[in-house]
Each structure stands twice: as structure tokens, then as C-alpha cells.
C-alpha positions in Angstrom: 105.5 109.9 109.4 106.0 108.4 106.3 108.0 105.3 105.4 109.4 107.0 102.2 110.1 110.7 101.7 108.2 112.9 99.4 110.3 114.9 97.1 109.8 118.8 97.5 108.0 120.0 94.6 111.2 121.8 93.5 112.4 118.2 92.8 109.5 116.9 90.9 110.2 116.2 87.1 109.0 119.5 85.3 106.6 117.1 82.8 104.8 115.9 86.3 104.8 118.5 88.3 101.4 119.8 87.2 100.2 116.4 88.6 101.4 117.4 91.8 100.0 120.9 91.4 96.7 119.4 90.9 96.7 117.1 93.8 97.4 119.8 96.3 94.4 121.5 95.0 92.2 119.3 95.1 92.7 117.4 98.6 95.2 120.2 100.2 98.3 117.6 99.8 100.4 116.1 97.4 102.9 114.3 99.8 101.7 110.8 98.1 101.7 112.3 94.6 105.2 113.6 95.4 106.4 110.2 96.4 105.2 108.4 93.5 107.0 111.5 91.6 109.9 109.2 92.1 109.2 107.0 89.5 107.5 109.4 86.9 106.6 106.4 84.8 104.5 105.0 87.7 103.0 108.2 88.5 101.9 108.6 85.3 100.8 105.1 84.7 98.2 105.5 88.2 97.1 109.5 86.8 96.0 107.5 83.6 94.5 104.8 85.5 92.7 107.3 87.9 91.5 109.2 85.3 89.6 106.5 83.2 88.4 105.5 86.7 86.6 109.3 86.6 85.7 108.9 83.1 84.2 105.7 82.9 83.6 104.4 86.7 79.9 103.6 87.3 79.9 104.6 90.9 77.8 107.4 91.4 80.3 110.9 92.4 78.6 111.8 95.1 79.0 107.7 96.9 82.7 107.8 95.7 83.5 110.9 97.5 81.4 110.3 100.6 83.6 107.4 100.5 87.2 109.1 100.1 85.9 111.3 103.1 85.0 108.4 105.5 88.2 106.8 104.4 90.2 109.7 105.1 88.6 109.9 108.7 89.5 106.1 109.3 93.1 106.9 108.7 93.3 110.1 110.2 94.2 112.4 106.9 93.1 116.0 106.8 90.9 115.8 103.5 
């Protein structure tokens, strides 16, 4: 259960709710996208911040997402 509510998509800022959108795509949840929809400065701030990440990282894809799928079995989170 989380310590701070998501909003419902409904209630997500109309400039970030493609963020959301994308999120839920791509990992089948946007409850943490959703609650940093709070502050839509912030959100926006860590999509930039995750996107030069994919851009310009040097960590080869397929070790990054080998390791977003082992973390995601640590904590339990349906990836």
C-alpha cells in the first residue's frame, strides 16, 4: 500500500498526462508516475533526467533492464 496516493489519471495535469500514458505502457503501471504527477514540475524535471539517462547512459540496454527486472523481483512489483 502506498504511503502517498496516486492521483487517478483523470486528475493528472493534461500537459503530463501523456507521461503517465507512457509509463503504463511500458511497465503495466503508472501509480509512481501518477504520484509524482503531483508536482508536475518534479515529474517533469525526473522524465528529463530519465531520458538523458537513455540517451546518453553508457550501460549497455540489455544489463540495465536485466537489472530493472531483478529489482522489480526484490521488491515484489509486477514488471
Amino acid at each position: 500500500m502506498p504511503r502517498i496516493e496516486p492521483l487517478s489519471i483523470d486528475d493528472v495535469d493534461d500537459e503530463i498526462r501523456h507521461l503517465c500514458e507512457d509509463a503504463e505502457r511500458q511497465s503495466g503501471t503508472s501509480a509512481s508516475t501518477r504520484t509524482y504527477a503531483k508536482n508536475p514540475a518534479v515529474l517533469k524535471a525526473l522524465a528529463a533526467f530519465r531520458g538523458a539517462l537513455a540517451r546518453e547512459g553508457t550501460i549497455d540496454p540489455v544489463l540495465r533492464e536485466l537489472v530493472r527486472i531483478k529489482i522489480a523481483g526484490l521488491n515484489a512489483c509486477r514488471y
